[in-house]
C-alpha positions as a Markdown table, in Angstrom:
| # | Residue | x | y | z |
|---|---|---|---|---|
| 1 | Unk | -107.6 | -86.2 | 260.7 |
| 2 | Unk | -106.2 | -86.2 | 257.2 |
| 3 | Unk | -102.8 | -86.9 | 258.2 |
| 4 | Unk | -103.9 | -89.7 | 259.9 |
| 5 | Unk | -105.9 | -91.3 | 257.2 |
| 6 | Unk | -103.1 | -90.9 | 255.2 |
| 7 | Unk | -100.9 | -93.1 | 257.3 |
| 8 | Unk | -103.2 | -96.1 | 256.2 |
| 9 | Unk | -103.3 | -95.1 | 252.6 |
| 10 | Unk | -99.8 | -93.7 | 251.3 |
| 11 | Unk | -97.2 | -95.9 | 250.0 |
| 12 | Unk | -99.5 | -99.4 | 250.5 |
| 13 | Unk | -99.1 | -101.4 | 248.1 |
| 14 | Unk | -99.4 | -105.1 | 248.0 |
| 15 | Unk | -95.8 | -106.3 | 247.4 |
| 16 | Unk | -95.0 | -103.9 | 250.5 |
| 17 | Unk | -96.6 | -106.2 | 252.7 |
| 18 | Unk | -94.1 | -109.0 | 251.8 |
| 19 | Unk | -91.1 | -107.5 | 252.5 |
| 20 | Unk | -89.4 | -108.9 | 256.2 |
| 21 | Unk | -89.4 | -106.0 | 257.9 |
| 22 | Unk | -93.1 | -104.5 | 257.0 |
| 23 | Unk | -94.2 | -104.0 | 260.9 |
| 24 | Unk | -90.7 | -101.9 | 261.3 |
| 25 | Unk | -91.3 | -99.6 | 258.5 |
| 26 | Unk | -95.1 | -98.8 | 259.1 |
| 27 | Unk | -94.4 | -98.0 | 263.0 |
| 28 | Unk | -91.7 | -95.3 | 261.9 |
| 29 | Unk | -93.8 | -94.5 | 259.3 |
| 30 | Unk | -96.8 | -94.0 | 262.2 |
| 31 | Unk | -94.2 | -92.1 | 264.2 |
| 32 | Unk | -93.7 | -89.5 | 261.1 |
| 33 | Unk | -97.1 | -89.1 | 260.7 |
| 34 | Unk | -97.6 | -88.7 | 264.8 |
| 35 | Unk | -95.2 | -86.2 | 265.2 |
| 36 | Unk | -96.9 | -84.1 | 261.7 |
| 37 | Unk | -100.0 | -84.4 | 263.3 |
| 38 | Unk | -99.2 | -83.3 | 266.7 |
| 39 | Unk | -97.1 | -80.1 | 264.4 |
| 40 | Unk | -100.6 | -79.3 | 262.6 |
| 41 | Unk | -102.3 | -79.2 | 266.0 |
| 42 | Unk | -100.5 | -77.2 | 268.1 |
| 43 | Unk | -100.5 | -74.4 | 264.4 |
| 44 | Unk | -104.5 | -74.8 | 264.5 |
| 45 | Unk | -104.8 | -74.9 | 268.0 |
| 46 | Unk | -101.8 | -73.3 | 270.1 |
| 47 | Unk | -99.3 | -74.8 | 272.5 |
| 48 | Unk | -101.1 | -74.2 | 275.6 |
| 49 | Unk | -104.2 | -76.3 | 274.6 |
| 50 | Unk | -104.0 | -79.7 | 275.7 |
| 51 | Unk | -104.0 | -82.3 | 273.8 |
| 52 | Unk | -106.7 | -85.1 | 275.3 |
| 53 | Unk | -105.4 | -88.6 | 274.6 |
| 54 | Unk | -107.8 | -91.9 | 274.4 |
| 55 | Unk | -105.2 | -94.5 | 273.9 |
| 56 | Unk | -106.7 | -97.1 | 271.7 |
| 57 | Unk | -104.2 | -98.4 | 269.5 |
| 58 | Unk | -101.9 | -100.9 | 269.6 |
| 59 | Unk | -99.1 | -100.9 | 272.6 |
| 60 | Unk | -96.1 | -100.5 | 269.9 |
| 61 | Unk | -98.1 | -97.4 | 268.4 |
| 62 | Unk | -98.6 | -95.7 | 272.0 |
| 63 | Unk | -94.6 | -96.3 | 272.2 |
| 64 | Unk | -94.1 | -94.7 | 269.1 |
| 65 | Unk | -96.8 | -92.1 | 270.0 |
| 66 | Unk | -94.9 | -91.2 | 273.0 |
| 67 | Unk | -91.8 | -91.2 | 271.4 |
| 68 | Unk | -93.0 | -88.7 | 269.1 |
| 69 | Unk | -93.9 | -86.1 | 271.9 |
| 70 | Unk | -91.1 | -83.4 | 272.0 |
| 71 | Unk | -91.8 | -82.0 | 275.7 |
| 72 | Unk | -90.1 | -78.6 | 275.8 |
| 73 | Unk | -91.9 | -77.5 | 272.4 |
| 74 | Unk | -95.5 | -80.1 | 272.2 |
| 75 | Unk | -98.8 | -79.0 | 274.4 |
| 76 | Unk | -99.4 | -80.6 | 277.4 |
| 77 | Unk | -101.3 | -84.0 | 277.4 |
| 78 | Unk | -103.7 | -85.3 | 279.3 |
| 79 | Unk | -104.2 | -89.2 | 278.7 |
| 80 | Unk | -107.0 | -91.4 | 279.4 |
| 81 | Unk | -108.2 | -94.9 | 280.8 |
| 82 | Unk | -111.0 | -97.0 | 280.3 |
| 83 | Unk | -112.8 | -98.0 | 283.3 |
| 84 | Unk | -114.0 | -100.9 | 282.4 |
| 85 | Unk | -116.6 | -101.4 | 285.4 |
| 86 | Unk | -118.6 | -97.7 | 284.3 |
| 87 | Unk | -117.5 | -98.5 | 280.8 |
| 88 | Unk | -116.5 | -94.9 | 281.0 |
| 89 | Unk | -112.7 | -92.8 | 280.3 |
| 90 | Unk | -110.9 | -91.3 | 283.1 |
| 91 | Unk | -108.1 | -89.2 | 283.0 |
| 92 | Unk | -105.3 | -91.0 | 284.7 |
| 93 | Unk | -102.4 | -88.7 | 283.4 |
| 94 | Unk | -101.5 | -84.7 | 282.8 |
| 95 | Unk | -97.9 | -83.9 | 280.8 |
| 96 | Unk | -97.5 | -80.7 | 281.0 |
| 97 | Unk | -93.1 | -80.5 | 279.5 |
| 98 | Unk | -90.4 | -77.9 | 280.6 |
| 99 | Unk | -92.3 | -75.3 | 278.5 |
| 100 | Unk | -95.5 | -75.4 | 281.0 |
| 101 | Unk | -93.4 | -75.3 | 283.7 |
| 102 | Unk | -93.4 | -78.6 | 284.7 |
């Protein structure tokens, strides 16, 4: 979680958010941070625990998102949808990678 409170906090500063090409540098910025995060929880938590994804972000961050995901060496994911009749998250799909055996 610290890593990604980071993402909103480190090099922000007000002139940044002038520059043309802002939106270009925070989403490979997001997509650093992403892929340290995902590193710090496979260490605390293993590669065979799957990571359980509730995708509510921006479509251009769950690009980046799963751009980051490195499928022969990241934990499977499992991804969810909102239902928005039950108001209520289903999973909808399981990556598993080459290292799982899939």
């Amino acid at each position: 979680m610290k890593l990604l409170k980071s993402f909103y906090h480190e090099n922000n500063t007000e002139n940044e958010y002038s520059k043309p090409n802002i939106w270009a540098n925070n989403i490979s910025m997001f997509r650093e941070k992403i892929r340290k995060l995902m590193v710090e929880i496979k260490k605390e938590h293993g590669n065979q625990t799957p990571l359980h994804i509730f995708p509510v972000m921006p479509i251009s961050c769950a690009i980046e998102f799963g751009r980051a995901r490195m499928p022969k060496a990241d934990m499977p994911w499992i991804l969810y949808d909102q239902d928005f009749k039950t108001q209520v998250f289903r999973k909808c799909i399981e990556l598993n990678g080459d290292l799982h055996g899939s």
